[in-house]
VMD Tcl script that builds the backbone (N, CA, C; Angstrom):
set m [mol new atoms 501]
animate dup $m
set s [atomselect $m all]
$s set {name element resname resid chain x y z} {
  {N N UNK 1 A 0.849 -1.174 0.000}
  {CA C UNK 1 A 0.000 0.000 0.000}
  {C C UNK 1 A 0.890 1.232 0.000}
  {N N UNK 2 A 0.745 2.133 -0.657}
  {CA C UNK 2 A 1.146 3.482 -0.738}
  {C C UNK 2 A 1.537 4.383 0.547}
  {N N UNK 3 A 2.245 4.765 0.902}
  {CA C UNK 3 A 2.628 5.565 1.856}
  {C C UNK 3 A 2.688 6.921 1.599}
  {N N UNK 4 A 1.455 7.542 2.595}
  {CA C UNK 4 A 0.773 9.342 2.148}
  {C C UNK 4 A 1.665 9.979 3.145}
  {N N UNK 5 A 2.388 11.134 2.702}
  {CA C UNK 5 A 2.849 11.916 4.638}
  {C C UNK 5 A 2.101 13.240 4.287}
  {N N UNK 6 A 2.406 13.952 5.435}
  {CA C UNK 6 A 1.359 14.671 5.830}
  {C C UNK 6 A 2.855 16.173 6.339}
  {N N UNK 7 A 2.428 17.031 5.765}
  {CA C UNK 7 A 3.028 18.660 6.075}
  {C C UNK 7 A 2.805 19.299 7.302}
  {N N UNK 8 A 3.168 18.986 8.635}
  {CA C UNK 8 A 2.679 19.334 10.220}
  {C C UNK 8 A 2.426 20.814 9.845}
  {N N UNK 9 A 2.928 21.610 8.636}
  {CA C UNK 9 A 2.548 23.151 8.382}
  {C C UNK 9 A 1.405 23.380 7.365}
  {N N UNK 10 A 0.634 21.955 6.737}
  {CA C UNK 10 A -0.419 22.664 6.172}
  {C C UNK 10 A -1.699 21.778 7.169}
  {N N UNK 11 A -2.180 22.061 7.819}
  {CA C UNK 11 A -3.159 20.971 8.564}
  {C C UNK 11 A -4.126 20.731 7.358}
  {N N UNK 12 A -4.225 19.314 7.341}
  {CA C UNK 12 A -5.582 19.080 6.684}
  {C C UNK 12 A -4.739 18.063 5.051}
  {N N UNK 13 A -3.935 18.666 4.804}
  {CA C UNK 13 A -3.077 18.881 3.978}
  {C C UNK 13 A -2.085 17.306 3.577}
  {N N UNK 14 A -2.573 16.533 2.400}
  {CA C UNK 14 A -1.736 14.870 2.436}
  {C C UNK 14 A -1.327 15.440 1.062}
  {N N UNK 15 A 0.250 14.733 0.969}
  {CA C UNK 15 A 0.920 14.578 -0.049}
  {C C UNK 15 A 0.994 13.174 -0.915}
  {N N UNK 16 A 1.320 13.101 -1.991}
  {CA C UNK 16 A 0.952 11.857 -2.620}
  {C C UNK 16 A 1.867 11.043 -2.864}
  {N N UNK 17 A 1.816 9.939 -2.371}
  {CA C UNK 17 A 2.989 9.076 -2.699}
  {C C UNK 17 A 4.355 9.271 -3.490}
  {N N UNK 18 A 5.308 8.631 -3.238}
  {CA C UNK 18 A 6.140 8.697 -4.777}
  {C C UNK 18 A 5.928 8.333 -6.019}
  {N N UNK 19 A 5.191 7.105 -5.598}
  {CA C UNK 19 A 4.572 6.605 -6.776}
  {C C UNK 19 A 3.530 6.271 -6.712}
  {N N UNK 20 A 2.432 7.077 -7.361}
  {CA C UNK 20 A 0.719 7.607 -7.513}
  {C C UNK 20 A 0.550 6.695 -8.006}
  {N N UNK 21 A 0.906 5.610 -9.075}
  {CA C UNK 21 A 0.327 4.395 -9.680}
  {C C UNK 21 A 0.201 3.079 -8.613}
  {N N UNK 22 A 0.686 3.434 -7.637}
  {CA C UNK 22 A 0.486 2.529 -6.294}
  {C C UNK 22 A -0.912 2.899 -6.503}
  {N N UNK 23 A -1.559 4.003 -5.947}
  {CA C UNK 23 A -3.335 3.966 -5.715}
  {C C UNK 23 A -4.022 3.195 -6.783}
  {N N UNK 24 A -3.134 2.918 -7.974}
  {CA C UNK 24 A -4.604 2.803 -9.161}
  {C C UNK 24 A -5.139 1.813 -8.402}
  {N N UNK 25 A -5.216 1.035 -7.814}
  {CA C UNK 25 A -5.940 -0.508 -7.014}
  {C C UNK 25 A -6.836 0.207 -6.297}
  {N N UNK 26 A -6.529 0.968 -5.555}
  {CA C UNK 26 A -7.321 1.735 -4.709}
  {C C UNK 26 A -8.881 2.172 -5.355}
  {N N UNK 27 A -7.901 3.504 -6.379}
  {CA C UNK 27 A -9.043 4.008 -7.109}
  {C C UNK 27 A -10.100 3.228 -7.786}
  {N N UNK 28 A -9.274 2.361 -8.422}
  {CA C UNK 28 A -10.177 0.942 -9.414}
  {C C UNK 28 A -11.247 0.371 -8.129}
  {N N UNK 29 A -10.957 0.120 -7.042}
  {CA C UNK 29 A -11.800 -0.753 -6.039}
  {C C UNK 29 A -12.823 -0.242 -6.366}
  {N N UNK 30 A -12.611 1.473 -5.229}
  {CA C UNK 30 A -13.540 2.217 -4.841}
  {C C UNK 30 A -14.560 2.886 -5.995}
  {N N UNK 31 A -14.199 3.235 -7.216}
  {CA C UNK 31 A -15.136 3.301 -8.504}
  {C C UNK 31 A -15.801 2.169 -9.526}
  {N N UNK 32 A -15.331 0.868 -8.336}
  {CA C UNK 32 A -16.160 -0.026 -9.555}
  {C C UNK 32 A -17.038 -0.219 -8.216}
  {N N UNK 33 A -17.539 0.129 -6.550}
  {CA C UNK 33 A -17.870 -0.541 -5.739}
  {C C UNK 33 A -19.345 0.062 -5.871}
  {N N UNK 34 A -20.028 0.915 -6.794}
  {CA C UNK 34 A -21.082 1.443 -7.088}
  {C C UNK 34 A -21.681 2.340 -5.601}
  {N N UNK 35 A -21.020 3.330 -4.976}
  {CA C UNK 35 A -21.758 3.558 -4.429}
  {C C UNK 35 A -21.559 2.800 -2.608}
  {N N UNK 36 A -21.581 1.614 -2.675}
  {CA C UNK 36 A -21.464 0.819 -1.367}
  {C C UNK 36 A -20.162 0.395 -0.786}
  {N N UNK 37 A -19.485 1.354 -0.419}
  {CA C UNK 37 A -17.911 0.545 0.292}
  {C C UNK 37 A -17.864 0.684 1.317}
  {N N UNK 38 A -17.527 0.052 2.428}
  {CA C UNK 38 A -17.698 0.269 3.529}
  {C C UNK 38 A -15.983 0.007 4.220}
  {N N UNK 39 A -15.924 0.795 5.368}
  {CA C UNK 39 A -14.716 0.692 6.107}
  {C C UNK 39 A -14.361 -1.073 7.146}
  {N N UNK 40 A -13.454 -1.464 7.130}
  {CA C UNK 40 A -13.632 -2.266 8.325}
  {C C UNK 40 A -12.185 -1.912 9.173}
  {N N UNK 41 A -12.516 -1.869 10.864}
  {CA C UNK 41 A -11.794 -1.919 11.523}
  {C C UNK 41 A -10.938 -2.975 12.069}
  {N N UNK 42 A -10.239 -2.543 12.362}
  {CA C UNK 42 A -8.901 -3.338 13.244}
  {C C UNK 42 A -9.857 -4.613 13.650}
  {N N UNK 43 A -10.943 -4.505 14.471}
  {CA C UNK 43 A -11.610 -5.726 15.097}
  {C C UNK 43 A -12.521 -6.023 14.495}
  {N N UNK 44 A -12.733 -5.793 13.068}
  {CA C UNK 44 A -13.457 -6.365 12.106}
  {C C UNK 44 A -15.020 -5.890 12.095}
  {N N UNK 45 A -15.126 -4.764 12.569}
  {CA C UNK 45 A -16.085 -3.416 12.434}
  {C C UNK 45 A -16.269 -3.463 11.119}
  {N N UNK 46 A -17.534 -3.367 10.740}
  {CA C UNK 46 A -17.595 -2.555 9.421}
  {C C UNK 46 A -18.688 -1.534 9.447}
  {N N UNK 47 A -18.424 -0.369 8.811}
  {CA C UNK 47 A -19.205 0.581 9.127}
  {C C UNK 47 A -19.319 1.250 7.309}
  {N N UNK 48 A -20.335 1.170 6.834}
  {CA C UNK 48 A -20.901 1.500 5.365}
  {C C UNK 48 A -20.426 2.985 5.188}
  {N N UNK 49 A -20.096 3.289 4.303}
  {CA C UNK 49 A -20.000 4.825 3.701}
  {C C UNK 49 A -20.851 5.264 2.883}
  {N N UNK 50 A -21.109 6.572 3.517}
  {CA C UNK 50 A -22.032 7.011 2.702}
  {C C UNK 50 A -21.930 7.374 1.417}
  {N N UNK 51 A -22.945 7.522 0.176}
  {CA C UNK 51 A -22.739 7.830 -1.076}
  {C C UNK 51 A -21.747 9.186 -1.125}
  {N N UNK 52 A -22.224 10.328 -0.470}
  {CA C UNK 52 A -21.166 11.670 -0.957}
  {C C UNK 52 A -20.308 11.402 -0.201}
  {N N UNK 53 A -19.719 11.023 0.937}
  {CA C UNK 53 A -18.247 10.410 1.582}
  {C C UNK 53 A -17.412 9.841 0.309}
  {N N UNK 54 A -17.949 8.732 -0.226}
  {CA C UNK 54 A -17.604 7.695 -1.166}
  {C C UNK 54 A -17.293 8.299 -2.118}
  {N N UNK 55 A -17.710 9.106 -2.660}
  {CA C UNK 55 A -17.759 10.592 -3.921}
  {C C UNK 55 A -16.005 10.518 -4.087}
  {N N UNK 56 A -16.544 11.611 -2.382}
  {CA C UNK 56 A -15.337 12.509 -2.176}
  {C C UNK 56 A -13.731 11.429 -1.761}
  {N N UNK 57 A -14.168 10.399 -1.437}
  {CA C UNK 57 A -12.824 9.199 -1.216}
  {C C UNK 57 A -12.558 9.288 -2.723}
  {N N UNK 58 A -13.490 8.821 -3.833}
  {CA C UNK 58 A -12.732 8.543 -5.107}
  {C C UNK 58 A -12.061 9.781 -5.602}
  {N N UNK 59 A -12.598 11.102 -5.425}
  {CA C UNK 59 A -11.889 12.403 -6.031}
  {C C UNK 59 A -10.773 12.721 -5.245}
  {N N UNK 60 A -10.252 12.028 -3.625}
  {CA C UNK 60 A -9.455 12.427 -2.983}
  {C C UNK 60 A -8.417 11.410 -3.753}
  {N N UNK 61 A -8.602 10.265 -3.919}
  {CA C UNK 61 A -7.626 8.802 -4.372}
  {C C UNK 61 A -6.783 9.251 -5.613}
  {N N UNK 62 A -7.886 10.012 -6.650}
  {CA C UNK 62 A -7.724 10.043 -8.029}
  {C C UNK 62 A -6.903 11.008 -7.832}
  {N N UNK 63 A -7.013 12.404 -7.287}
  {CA C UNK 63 A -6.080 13.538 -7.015}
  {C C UNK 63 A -4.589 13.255 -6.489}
  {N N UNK 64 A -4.300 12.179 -5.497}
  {CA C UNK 64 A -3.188 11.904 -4.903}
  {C C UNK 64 A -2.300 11.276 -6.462}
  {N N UNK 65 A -3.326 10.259 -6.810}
  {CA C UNK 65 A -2.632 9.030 -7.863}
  {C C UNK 65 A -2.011 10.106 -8.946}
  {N N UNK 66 A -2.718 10.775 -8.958}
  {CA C UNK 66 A -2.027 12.075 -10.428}
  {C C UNK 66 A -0.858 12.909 -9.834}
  {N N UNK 67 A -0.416 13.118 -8.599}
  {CA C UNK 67 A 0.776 13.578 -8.350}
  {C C UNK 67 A -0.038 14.982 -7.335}
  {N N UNK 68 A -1.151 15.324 -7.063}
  {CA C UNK 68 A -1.812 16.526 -6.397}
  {C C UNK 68 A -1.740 16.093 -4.743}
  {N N UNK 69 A -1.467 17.379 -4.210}
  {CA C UNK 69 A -1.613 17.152 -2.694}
  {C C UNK 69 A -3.101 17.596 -2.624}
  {N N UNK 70 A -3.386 16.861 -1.463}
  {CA C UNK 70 A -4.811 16.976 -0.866}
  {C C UNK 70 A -4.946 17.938 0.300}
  {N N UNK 71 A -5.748 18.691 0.272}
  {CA C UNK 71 A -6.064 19.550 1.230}
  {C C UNK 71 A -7.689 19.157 1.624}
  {N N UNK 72 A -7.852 19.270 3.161}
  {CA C UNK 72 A -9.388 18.326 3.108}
  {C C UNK 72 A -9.703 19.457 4.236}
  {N N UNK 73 A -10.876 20.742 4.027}
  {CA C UNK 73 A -10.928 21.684 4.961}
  {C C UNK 73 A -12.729 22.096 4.730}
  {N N UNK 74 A -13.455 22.263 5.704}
  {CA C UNK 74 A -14.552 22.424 5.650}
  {C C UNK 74 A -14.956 23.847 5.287}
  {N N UNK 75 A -15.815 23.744 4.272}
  {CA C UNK 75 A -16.739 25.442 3.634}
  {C C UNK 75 A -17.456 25.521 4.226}
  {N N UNK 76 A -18.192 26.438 4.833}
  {CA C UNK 76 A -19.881 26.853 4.710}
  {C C UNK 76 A -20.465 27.081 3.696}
  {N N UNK 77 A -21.553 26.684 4.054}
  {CA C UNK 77 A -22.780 26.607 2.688}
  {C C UNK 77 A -23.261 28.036 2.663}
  {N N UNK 78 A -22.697 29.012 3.882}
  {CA C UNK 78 A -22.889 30.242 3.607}
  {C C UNK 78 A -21.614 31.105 3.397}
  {N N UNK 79 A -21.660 31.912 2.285}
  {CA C UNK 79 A -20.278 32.685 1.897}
  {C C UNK 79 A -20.639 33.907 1.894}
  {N N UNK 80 A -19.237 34.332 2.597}
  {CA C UNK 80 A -19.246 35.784 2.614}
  {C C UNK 80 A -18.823 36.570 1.117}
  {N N UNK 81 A -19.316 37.756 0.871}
  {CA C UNK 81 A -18.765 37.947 -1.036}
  {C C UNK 81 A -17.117 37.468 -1.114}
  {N N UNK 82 A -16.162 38.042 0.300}
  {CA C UNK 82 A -15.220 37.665 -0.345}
  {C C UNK 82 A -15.002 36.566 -0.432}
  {N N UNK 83 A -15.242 35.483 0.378}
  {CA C UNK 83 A -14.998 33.511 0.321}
  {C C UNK 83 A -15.310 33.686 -1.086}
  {N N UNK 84 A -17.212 34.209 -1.582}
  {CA C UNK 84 A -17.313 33.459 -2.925}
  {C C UNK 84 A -16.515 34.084 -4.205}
  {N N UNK 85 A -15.806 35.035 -3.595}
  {CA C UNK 85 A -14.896 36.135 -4.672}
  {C C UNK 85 A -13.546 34.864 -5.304}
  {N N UNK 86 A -13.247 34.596 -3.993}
  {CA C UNK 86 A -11.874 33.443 -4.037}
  {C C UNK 86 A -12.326 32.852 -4.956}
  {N N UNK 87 A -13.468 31.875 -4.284}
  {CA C UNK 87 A -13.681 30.462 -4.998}
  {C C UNK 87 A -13.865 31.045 -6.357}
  {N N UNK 88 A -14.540 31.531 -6.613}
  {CA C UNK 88 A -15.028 32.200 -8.219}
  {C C UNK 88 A -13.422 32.296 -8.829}
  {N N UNK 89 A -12.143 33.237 -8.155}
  {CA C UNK 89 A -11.284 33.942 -8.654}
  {C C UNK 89 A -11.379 35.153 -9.022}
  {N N UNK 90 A -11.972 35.368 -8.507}
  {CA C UNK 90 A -12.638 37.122 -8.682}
  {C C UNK 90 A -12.261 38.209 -7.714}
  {N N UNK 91 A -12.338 38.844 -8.275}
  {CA C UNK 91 A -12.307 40.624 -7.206}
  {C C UNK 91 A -13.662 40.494 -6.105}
  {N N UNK 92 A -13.097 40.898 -4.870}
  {CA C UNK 92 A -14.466 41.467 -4.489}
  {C C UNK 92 A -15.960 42.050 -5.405}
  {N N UNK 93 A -15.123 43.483 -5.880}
  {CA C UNK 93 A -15.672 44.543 -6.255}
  {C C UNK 93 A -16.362 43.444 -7.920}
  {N N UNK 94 A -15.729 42.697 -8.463}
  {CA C UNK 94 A -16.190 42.013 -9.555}
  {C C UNK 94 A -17.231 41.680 -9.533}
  {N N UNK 95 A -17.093 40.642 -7.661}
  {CA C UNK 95 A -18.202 39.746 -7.661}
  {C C UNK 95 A -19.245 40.610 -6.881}
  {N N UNK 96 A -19.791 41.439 -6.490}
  {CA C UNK 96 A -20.256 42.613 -5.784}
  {C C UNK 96 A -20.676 42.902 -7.845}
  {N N UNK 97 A -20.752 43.316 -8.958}
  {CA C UNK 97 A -20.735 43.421 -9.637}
  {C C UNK 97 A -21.680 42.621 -10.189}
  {N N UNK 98 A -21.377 41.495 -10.254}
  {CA C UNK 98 A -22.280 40.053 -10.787}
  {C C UNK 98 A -23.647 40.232 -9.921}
  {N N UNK 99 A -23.448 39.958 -8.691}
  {CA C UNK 99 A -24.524 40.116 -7.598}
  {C C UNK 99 A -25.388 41.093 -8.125}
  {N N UNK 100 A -24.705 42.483 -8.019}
  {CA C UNK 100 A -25.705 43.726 -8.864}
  {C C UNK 100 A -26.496 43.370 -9.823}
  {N N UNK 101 A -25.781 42.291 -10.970}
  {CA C UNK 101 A -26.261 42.284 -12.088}
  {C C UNK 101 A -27.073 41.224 -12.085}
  {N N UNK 102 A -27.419 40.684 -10.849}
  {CA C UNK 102 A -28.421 39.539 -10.881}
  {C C UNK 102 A -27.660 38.329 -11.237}
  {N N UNK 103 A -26.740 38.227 -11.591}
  {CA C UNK 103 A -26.076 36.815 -12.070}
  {C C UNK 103 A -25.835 35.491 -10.893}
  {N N UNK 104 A -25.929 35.838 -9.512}
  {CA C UNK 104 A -25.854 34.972 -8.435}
  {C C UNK 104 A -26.824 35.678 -7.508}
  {N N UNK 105 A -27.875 34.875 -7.028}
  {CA C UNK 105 A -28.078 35.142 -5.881}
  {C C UNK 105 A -27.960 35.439 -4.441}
  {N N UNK 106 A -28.497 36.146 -3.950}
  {CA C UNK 106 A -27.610 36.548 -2.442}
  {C C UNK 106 A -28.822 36.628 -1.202}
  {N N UNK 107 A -28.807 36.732 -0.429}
  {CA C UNK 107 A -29.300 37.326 1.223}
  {C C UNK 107 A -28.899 38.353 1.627}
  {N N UNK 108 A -29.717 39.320 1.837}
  {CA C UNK 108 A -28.796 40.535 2.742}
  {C C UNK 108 A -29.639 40.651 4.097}
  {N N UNK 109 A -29.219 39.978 5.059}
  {CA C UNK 109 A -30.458 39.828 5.875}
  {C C UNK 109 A -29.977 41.174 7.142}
  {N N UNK 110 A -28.988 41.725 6.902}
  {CA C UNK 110 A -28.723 43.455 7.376}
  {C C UNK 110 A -28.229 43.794 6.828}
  {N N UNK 111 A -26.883 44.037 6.965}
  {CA C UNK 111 A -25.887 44.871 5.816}
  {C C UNK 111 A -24.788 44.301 5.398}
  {N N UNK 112 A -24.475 42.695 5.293}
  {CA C UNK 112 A -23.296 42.045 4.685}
  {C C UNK 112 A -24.552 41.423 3.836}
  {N N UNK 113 A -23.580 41.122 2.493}
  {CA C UNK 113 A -25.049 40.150 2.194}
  {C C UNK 113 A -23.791 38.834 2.090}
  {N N UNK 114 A -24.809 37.762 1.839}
  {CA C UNK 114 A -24.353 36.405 1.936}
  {C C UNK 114 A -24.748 35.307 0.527}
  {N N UNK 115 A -23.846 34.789 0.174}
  {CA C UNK 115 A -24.203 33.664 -1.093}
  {C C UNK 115 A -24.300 32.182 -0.703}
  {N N UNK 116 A -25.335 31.501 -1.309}
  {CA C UNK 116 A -25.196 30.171 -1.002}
  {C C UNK 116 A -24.248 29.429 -1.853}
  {N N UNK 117 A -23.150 28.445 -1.117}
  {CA C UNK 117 A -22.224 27.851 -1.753}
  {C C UNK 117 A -22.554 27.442 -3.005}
  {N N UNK 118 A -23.800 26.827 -2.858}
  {CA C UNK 118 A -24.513 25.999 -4.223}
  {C C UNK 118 A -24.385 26.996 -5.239}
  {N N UNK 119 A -25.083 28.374 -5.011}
  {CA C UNK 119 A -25.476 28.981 -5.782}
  {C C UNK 119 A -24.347 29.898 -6.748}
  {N N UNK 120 A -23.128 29.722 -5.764}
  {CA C UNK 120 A -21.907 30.190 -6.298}
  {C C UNK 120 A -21.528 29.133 -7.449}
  {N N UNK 121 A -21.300 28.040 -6.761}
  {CA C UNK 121 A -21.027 26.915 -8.017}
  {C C UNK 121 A -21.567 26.606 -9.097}
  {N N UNK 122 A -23.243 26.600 -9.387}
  {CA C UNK 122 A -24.020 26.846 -9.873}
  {C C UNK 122 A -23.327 27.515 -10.897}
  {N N UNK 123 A -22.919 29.333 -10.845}
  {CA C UNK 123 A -22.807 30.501 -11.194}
  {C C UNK 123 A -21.224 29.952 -12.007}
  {N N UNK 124 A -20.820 28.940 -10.914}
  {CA C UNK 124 A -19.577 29.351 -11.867}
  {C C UNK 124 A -19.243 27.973 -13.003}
  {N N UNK 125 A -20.030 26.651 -12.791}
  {CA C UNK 125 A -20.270 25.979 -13.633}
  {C C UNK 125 A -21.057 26.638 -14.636}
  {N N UNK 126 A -21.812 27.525 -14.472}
  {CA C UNK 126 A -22.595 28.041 -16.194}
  {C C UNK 126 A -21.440 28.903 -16.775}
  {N N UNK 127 A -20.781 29.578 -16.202}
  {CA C UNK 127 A -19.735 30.217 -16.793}
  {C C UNK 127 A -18.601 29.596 -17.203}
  {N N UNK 128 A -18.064 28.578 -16.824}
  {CA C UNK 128 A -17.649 27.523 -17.506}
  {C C UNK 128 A -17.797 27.158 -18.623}
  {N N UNK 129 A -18.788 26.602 -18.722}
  {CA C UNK 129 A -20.054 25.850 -19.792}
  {C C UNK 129 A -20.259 27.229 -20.966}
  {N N UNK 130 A -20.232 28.539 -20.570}
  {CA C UNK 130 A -20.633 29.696 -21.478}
  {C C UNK 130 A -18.949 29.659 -22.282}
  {N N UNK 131 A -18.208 29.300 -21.496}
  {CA C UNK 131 A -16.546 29.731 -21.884}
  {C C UNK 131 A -15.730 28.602 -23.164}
  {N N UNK 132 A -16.193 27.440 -22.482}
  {CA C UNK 132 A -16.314 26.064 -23.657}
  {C C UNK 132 A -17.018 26.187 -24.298}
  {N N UNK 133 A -18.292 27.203 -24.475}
  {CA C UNK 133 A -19.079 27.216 -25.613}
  {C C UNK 133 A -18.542 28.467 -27.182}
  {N N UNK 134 A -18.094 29.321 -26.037}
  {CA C UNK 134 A -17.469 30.169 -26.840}
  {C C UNK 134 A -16.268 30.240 -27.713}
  {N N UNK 135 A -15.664 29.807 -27.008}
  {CA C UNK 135 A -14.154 28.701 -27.640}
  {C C UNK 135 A -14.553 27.380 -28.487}
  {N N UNK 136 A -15.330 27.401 -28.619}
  {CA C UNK 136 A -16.370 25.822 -29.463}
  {C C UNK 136 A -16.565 26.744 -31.087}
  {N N UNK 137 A -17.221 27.729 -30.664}
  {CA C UNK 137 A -17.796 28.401 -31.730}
  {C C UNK 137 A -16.473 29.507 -32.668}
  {N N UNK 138 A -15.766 30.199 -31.426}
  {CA C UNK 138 A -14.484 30.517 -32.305}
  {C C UNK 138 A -13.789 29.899 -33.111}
  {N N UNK 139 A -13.561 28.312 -32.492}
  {CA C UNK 139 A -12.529 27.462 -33.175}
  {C C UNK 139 A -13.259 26.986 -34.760}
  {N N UNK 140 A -14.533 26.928 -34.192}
  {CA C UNK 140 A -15.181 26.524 -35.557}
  {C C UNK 140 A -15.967 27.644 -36.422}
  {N N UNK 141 A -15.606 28.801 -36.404}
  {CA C UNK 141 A -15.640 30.357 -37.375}
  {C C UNK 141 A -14.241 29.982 -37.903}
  {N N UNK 142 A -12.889 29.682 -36.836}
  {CA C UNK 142 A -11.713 29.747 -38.100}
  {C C UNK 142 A -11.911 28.601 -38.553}
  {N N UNK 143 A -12.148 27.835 -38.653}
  {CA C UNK 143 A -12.067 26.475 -39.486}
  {C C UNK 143 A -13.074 26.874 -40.522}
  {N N UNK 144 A -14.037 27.180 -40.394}
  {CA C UNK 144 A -14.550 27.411 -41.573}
  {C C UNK 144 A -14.076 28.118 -42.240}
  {N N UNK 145 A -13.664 29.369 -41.663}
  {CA C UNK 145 A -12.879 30.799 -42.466}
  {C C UNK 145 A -11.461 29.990 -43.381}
  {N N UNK 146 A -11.150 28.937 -42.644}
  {CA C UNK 146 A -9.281 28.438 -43.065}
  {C C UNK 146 A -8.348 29.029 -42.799}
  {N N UNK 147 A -8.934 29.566 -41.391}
  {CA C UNK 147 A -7.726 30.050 -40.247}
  {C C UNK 147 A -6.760 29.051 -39.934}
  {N N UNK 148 A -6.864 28.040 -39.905}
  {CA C UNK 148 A -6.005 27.131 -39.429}
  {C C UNK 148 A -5.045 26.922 -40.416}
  {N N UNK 149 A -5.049 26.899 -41.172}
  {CA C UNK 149 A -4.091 26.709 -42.173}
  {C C UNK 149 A -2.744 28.132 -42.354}
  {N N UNK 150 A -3.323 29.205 -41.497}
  {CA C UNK 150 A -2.564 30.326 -41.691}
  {C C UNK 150 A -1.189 29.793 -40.405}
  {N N UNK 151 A -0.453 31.041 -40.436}
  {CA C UNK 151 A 1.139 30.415 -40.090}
  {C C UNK 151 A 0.532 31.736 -39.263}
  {N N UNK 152 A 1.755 31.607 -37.957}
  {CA C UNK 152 A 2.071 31.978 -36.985}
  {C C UNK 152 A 2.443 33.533 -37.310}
  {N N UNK 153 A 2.955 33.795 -38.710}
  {CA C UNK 153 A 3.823 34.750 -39.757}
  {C C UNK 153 A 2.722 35.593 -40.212}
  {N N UNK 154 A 1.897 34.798 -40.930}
  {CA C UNK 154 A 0.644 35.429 -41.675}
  {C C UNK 154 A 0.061 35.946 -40.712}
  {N N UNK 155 A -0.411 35.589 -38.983}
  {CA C UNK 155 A -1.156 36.253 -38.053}
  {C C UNK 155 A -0.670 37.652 -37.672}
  {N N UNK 156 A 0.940 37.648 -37.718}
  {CA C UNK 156 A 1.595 38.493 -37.335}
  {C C UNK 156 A 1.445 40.069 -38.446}
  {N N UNK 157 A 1.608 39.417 -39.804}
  {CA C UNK 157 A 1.548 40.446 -41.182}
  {C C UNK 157 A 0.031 41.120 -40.596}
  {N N UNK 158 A -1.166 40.412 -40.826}
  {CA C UNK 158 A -2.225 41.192 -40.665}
  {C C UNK 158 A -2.389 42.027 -39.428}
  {N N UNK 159 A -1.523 41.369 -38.233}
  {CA C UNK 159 A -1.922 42.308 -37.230}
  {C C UNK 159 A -1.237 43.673 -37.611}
  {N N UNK 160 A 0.115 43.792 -38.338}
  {CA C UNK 160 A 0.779 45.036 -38.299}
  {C C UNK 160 A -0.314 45.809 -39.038}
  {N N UNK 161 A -0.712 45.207 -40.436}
  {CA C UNK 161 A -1.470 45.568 -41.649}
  {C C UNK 161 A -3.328 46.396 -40.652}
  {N N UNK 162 A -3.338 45.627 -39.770}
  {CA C UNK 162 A -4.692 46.404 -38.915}
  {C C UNK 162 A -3.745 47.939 -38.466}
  {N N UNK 163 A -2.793 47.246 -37.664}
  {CA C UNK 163 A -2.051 48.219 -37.044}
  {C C UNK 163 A -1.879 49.509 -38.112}
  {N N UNK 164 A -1.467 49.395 -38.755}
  {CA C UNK 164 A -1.068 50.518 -39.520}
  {C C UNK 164 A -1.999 51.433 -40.185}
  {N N UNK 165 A -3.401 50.350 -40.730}
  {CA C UNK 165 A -4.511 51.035 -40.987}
  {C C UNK 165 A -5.398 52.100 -40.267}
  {N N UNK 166 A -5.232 51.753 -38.487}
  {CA C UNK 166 A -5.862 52.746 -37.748}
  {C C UNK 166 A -4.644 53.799 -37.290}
  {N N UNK 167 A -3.734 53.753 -36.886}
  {CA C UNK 167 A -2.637 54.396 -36.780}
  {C C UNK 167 A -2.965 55.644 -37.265}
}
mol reanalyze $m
mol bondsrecalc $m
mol representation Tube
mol addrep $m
């Protein structure tokens, strides 16, 4: 079995083996076990895991096996703008912005207002999904256009050739 150590300076915080292809057994168990794996103890305890426990074991396994340290630290389901600023990657003032614009929902139940975790993720899986869509549709305007076929050279000529035209 794989040997995880642990950073006494990041709490929470497991590093991944030397060699991450040690877990694939692991990972393979726990994603073919549908759902039902259960722990057993030293004295032959077994105690069932729950479905989102079980989730989060296979996304913790799979993360180590790829070479990622694990950090395992509890959110609230209530965020302050700046928590959901982080998670987003955003400015305060950005996400204070979005909020304005209706794009995430909020609580202001006095004068901080508050986001639901969900509703952040929510917000930032559609923006995701809007970003792969957009890059979907660019790539396939130059392909049709026969952008792709142009050189690194030719991108460069037209940009001067814009350049010079507004100049």
């Amino acid at each position: 079995m794989a040997t995880l150590s642990r950073d006494p300076s990041a709490p929470g915080t497991v590093f991944p083996p030397a060699d991450g292809a040690s877990l694939g057994p692991l990972h393979d168990d726990l994603a073919s076990s549908d759902g039902r794996a259960a722990l057993v103890g030293p004295d032959g305890t077994r105690v069932e895991i729950p479905g989102q426990i079980h989730d989060a074991l296979i996304q913790v396994v799979d993360a180590l096996r790829r070479g990622s340290a694990v950090t395992v630290a509890p959110i609230s389901t209530r965020l302050t703008t700046s928590q959901a600023a982080e998670l987003l990657g955003v400015s305060r003032p950005t996400l204070v912005r979005l909020i304005e614009a209706g794009s995430i929902p909020y609580d202001q139940p006095r004068r901080h207002r508050f986001l639901r975790l969900d509703d952040v993720l929510a917000f930032k899986e559609r923006r995701q999904h809007e970003q792969r869509m957009r890059l979907a549709e660019m790539t396939r305007q130059a392909v049709a256009d026969g952008l792709y076929q142009d050189t690194a050279e030719d991108y460069a000529d037209a940009l001067r050739e814009a350049r010079g035209k507004t100049a």
